[in-house]
C-alpha positions as CSV (number, residue, x, y, z in Angstrom):
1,X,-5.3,-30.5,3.6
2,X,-6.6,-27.8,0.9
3,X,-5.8,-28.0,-2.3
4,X,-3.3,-26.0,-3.5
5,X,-4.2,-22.2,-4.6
6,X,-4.3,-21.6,-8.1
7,X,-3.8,-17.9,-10.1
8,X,-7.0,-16.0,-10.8
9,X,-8.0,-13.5,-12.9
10,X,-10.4,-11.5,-11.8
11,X,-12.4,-8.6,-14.2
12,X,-11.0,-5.1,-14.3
13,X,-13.4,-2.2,-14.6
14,X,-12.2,1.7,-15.6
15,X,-14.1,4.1,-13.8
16,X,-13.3,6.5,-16.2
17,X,-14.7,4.5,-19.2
18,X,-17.6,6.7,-21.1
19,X,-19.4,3.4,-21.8
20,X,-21.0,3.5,-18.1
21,X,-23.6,0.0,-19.5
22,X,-20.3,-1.4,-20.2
23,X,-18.5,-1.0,-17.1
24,X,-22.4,-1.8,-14.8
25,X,-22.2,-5.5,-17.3
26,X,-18.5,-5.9,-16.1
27,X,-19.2,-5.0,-12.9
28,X,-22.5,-7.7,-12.9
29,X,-20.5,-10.7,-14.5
30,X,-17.8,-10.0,-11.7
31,X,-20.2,-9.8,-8.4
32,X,-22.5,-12.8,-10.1
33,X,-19.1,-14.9,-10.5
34,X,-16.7,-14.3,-8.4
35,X,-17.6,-11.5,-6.0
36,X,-14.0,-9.6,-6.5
37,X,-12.9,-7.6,-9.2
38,X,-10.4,-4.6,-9.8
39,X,-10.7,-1.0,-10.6
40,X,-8.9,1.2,-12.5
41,X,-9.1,5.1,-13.1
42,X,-10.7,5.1,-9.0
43,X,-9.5,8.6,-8.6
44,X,-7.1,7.4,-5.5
45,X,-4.3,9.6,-6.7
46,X,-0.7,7.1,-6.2
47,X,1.1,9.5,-4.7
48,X,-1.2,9.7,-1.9
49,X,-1.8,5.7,-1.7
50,X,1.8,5.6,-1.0
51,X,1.9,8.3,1.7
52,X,-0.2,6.1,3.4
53,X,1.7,3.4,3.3
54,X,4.4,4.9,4.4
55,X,2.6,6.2,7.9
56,X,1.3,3.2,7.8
57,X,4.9,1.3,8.0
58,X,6.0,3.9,10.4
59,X,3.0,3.6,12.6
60,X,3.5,-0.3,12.8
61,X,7.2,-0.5,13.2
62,X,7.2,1.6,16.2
63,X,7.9,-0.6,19.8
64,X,4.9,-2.4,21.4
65,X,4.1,0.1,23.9
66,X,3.5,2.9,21.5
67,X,0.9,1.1,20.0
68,X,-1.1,-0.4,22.6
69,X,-1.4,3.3,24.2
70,X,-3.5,3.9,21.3
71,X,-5.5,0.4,21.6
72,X,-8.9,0.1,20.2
73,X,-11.4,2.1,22.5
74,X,-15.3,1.3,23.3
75,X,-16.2,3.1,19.7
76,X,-13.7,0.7,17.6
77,X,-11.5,3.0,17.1
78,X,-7.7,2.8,16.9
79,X,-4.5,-0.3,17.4
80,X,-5.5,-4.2,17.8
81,X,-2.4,-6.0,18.2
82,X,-1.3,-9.7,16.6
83,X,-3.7,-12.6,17.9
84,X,-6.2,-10.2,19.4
85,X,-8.7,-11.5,16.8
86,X,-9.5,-14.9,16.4
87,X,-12.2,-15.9,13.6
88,X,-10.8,-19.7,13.0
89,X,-12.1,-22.7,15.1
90,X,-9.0,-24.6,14.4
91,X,-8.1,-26.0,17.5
92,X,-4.2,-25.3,17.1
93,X,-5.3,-21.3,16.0
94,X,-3.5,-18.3,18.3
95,X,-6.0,-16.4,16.5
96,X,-5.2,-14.3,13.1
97,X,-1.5,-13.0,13.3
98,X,-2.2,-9.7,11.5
99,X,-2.1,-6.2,13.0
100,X,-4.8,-3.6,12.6
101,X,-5.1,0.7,13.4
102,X,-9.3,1.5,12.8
103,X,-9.9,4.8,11.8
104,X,-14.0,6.2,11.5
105,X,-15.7,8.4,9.0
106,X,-14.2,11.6,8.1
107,X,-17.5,13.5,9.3
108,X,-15.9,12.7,12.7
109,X,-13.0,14.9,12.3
110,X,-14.2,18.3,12.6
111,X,-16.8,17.1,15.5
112,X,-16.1,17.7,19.5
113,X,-17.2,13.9,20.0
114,X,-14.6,12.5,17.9
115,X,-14.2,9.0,18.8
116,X,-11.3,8.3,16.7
117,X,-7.8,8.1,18.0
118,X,-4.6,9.7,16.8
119,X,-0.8,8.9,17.0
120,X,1.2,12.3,18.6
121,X,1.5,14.9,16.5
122,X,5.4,14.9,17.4
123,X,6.0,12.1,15.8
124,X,3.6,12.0,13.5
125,X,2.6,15.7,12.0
126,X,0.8,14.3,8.5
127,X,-1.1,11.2,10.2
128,X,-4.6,12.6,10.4
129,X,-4.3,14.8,7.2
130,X,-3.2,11.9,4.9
131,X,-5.2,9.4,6.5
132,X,-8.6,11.7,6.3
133,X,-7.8,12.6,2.9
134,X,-7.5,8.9,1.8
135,X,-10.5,7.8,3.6
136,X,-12.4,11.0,1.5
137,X,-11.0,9.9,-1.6
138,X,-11.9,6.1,-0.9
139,X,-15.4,6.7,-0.2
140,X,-15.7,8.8,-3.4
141,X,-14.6,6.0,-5.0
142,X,-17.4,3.9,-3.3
143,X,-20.2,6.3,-4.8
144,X,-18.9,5.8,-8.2
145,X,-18.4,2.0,-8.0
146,X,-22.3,1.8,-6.3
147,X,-23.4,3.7,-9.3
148,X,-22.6,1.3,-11.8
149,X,-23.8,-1.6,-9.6
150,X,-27.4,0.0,-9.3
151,X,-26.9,0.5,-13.0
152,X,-25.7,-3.5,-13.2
153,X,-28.9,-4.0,-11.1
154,X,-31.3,-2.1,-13.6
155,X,-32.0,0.4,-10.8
156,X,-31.1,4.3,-11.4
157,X,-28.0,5.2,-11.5
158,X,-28.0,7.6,-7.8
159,X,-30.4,4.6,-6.3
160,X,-28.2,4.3,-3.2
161,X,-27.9,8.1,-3.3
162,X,-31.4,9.1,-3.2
163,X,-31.9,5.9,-0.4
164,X,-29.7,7.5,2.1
165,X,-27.2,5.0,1.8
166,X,-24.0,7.6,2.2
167,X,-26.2,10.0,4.6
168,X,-24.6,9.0,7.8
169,X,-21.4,6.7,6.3
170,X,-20.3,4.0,8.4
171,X,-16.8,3.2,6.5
172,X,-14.0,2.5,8.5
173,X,-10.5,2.7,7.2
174,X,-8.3,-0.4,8.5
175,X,-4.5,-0.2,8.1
176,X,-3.4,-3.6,7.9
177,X,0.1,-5.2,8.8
178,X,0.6,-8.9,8.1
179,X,4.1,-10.2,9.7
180,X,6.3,-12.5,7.3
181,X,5.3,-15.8,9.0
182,X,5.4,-19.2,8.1
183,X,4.4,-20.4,4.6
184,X,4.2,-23.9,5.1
185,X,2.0,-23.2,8.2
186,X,-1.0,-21.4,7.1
187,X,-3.2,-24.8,7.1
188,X,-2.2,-25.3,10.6
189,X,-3.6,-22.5,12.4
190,X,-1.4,-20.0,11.2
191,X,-2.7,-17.3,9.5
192,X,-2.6,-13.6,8.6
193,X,-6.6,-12.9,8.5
194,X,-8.9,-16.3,8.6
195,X,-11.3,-17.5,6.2
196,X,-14.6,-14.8,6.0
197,X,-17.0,-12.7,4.2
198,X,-17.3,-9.1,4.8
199,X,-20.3,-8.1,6.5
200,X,-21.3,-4.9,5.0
201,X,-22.1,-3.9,1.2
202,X,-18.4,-3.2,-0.3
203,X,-14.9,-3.4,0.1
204,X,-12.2,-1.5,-1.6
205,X,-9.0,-2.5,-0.8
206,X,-5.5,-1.3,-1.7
207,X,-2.1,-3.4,-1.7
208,X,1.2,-2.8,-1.0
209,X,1.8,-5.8,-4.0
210,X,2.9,-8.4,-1.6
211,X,0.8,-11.4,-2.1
212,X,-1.8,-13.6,0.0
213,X,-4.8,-12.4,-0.8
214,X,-6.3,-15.9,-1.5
215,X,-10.1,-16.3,-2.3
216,X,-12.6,-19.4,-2.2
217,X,-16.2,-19.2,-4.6
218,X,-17.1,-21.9,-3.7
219,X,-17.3,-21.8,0.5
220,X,-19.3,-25.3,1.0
221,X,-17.1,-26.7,-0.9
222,X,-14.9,-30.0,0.3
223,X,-12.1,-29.4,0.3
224,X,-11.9,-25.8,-0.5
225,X,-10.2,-24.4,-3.6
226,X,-8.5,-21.5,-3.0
227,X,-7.6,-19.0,-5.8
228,X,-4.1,-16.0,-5.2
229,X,-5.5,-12.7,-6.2
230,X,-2.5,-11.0,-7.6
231,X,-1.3,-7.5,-7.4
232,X,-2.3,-4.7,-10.5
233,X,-0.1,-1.5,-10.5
234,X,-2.3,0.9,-9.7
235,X,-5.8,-0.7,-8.9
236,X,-8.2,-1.2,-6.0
237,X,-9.6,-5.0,-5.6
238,X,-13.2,-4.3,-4.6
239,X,-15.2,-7.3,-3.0
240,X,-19.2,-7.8,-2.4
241,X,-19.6,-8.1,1.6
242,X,-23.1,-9.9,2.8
243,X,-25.4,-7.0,3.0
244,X,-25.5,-6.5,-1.0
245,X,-25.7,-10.5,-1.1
246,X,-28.4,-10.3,0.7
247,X,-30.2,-7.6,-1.1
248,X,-29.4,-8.6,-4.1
249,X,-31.3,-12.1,-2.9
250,X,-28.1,-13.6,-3.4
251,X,-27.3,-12.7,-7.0
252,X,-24.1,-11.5,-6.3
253,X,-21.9,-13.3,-4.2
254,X,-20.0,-12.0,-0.7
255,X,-17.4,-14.3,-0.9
256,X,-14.9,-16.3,1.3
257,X,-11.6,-14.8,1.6
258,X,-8.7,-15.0,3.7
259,X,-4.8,-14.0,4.0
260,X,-1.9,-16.6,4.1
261,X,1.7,-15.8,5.8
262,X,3.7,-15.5,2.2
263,X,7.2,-15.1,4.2
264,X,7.8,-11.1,4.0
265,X,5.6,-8.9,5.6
266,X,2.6,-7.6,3.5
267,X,0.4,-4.0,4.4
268,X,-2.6,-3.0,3.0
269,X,-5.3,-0.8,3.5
270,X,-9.2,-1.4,3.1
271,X,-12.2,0.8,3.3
């Protein structure tokens, strides 16, 4: 059995602070330590954050069959239903009990190959709109937070600019739905997303301010200690997935993370 989770609080960095060698020392303590921290000042404008969650809600809430005509394709693109992914070797695991709609890069949009898929326009006339427009304003974000960690990293401040990192950007928006659950069963195989690093440079990642959000610094640890990241009104929690672990030669940390059942159901949305 774990040991219970404890409260953590994790560094919050403003975007919009003028001290830019400030915010890059924040932002180093916060990847070397804990490999999560918040944002503030992102230029995510609210009112569109909730329009998403409110498609989002709609989109999820609809019957079975409605989703699963838009189930993910070849390209990784649209509705995985609950216990369709299964990252936990516990024996007793159905597999992770959350829900998930993939959405692609908004160069795809205006493209005749576009791979992704999209709920009917009957039913959903503002899907695509707000969904593109969030994904723009997400990956804006992105630049400005990879600024300051080339800046944390003594590099120039457009490094991953001028490096081609955002020439062909492979950012996928997930909507996420987590069902209530069982609280007292998350140790047991049931679980809203399993223990894991990301696997690519950075996550941003926006709440509806339900918790279980629970992350682990320590992953060799035995047994693990689990910290609750809690909800801030108006911020993005940003995490370090393996690729900048690894190019940072493991200076900053991708670190272990999961989602616990918390008995109401919990939506987020990460990019």
């Amino acid at each position: 059995m774990a040991a219970a989770p404890r409260r953590l609080d994790l560094p919050v960095v403003d975007l919009a602070s003028p001290d830019r060698r400030a915010a890059a020392r924040s932002i180093r303590q916060a990847c070397v330590e804990y490999g999560f921290f918040y944002v503030i000042n992102h230029g995510v404008d609210r009112g569109l954050l909730e329009r998403v969650f409110a498609e989002s809600r709609s989109f999820f809430q609809q019957p079975m069959e409605a989703k699963m005509a838009l189930r993910k394709n070849s390209s990784h693109r649209g509705y995985t239903a609950p216990y369709s992914e299964k990252f936990d070797d516990h024996p007793g695991s159905r597999g992770e009990s959350k829900e998930t709609f993939y959405i692609g890069p908004a160069g795809d949009v205006d493209s005749h190959n576009d791979v992704n898929q999209w709920p009917p326009e009957e039913c959903f006339p503002s899907w695509k709109r707000i969904m593109m427009s969030y994904h723009t304003n997400a990956l804006a974000a992105g630049k400005r937070i990879l600024s300051l960690i080339a800046l944390s990293l003594d590099l120039d401040a457009e490094f991953f600019q001028t490096n081609g990192t955002f020439e062909i950007p492979i950012a996928v928006l997930r909507l996420l739905h987590y069902p209530a659950g069982d609280m007292s069963a998350s140790d047991d195989g049931n679980i809203g997303a399993a223990a894991h690093s990301d696997f690519g440079m950075l996550t941003l990642l926006a709440t509806d301010g339900t918790p279980g959000l629970q992350i682990c610094r320590e992953k060799d640890r035995h047994p693990q200690l689990w910290e609750d990241v809690h909800h801030i009104d108006g911020s993005l929690i940003v995490n370090i997935g393996d690729l900048l672990e690894r190019w940072t030669n493991c200076v900053f940390r991708s670190t272990l993370h999961r989602v616990v059942p918390v008995g109401k159901n919990r939506y987020s949305v990460s990019n």
